[in-house]
C-alpha positions in Angstrom: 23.9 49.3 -0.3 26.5 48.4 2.5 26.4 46.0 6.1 27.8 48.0 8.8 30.1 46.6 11.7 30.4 48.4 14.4 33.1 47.3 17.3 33.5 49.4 20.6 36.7 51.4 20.9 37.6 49.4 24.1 37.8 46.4 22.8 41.7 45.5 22.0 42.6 45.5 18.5 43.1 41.8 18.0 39.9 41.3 19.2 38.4 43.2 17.3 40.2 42.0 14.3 38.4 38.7 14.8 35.1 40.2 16.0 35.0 41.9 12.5 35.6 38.8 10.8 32.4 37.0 13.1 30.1 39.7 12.2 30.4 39.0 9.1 29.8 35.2 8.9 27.3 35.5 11.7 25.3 38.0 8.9 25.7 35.7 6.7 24.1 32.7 8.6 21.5 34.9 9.9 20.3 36.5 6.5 21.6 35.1 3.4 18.3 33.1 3.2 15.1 35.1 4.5 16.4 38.6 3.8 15.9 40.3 0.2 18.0 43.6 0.9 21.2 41.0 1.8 20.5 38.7 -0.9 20.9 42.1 -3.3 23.5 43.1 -1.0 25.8 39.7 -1.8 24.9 39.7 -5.3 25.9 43.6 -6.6 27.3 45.6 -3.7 29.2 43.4 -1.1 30.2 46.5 0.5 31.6 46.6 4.4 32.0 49.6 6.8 33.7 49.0 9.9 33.1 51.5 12.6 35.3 52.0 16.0 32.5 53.1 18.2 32.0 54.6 22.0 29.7 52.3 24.2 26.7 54.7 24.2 26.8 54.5 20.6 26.9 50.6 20.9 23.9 50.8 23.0 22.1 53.0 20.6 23.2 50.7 17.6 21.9 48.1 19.0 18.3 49.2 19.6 18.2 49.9 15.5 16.1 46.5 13.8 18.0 43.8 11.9 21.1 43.7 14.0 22.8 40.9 15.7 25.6 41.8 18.3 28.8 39.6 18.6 30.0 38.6 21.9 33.6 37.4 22.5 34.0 33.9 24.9 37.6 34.9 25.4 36.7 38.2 27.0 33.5 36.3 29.2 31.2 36.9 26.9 31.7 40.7 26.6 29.7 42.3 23.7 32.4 43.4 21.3 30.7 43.9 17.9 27.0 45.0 16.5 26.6 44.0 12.6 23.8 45.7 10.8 22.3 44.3 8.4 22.8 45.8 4.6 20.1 49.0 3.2 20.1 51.6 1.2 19.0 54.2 3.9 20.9 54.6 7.2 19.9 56.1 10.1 21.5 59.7 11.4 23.8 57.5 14.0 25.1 55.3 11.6 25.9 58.2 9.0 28.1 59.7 11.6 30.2 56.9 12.6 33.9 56.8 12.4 36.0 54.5 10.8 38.0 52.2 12.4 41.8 53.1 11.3 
């Protein structure tokens, strides 16, 4: 079982640095109480992906359920990062992503 992050390749690297880092506590806050699947996920996998991805991929990532995208107030708001939540079965798209080196 893993969470998925995904951040768009345009955003600058420090940014995304951070946004990484939001996605995960904004996860947190959002499912460690209501959602089974996380609640497994914190207690035996904990495992992260984080995913550099084009902005069509964004926009398809975030039409997927049990996401929350993470906007950055130091670039006005901009949508920087989309944080799925943790499964065990992944969609095609999410499968393919790349890694962000």
């Amino acid at each position: 079982m893993k969470m998925y992050i995904a951040i768009r390749d345009s955003i600058p690297v420090g940014f995304a640095i951070n946004s990484a880092s939001h996605a995960s506590l904004i996860a947190y806050l959002k499912w460690h109480m209501d959602d089974v699947d996380f609640q497994d996920w914190m207690s035996y996998s904990f495992k992260k992906v984080t995913c550099k991805v084009t902005d069509e991929e964004f926009e398809q990532l975030k039409q997927l359920d049990r996401v929350v995208v993470v906007s950055e107030s130091a670039l006005n708001g901009e949508e920087v990062a989309v944080v799925l939540a943790p499964r065990r079965e992944w969609p095609e798209i999410v499968r393919q992503l790349k890694l962000y080196k």
